[in-house]
N, C-alpha and C positions, 0 to 999 in steps of 0.2 A: 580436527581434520575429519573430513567428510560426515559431518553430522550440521543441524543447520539450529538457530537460535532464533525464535520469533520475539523481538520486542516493542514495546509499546509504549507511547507516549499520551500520557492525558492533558489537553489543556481544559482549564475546567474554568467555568464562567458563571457566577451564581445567579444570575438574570434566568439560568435555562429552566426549566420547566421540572427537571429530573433532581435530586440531589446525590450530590457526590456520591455517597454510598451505593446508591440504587444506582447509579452508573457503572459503578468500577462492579460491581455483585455480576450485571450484564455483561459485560462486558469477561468478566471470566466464564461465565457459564460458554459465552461464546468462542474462546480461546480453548476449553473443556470441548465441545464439540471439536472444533477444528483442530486441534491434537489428533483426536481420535481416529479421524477421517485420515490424517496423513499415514497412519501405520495401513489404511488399507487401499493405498495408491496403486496403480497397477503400474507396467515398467516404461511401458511405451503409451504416446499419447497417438489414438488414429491418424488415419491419412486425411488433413483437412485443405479446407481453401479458404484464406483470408479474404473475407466480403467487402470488408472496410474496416480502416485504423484512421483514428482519430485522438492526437495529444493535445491536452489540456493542460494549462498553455502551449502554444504553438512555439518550436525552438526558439524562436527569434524574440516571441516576448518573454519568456522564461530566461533565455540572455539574457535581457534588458533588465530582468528583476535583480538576477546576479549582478550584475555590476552598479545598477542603483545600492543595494544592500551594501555593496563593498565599499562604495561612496558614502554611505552614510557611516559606513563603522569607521572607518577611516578618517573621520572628522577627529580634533581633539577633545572636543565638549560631549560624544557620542558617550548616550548611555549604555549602546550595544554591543556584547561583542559576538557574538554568534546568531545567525540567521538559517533557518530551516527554511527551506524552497522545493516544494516537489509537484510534478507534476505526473498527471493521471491518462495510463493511457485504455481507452475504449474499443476495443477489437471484436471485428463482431466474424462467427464462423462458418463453414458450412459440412460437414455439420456439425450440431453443439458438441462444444466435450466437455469434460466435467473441470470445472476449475482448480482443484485444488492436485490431482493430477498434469495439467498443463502447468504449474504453477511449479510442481516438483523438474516436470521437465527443463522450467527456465532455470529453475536453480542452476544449470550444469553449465550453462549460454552468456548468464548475467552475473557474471564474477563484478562487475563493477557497478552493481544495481542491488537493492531490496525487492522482491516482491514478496507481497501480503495479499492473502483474499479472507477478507470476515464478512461469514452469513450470520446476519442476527438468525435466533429462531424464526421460523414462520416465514422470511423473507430470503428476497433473491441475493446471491452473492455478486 
């Protein structure tokens, strides 16, 4: 209770360029920063104005994925029985704030949502 749990899922495909190791190693370093950064969130996120929001999938096709999947598990020959479905939303501000600060803010909003934000080194969150 009131404390918050980041986890993470790897699907991992050996065609990719990286291997396994060298992924999951990155990958913590980056979970290591972004720890860090949340102990030094401030309480409130400023006064902004949303410029545009943009979900990836749009509701109606991300329905559609839902109930296809459910169709499909739902068969008796189905090898499936559980399906991950998520979609990304793109919110642009005015002015910037810092993400992982807004990110704390949603926690309190999105009781029935996950939000995650990972900056690799060197690159934008």
């Amino acid at each position: 209770e009131g404390s918050s749990m980041l986890v993470t899922t790897i699907a991992w495909d050996q065609s990719l360029s990286w291997t396994f190791g060298k992924a999951l190693h990155a990958l913590q370093a980056t979970m290591r920063q972004v720890s860090s950064g949340v102990v030094k969130l401030r309480k409130e996120v400023p006064k902004t104005s949303i410029l545009s929001s943009n979900n990836v999938p749009s509701k109606k096709l991300w329905d559609f994925g839902v109930n296809r999947a459910l169709q499909m598990i739902n068969k008796d020959d189905s090898p499936l029985t559980k399906v991950v479905l998520a979609r990304s939303s793109i919110i642009r501000t005015s002015p910037d704030i810092d993400p992982l600060t807004w990110l704390a803010s949603l926690q309190v909003e999105g009781k029935n949502a996950y939000q995650f934000c990972l900056q690799p080194p060197d690159a934008p969150s």
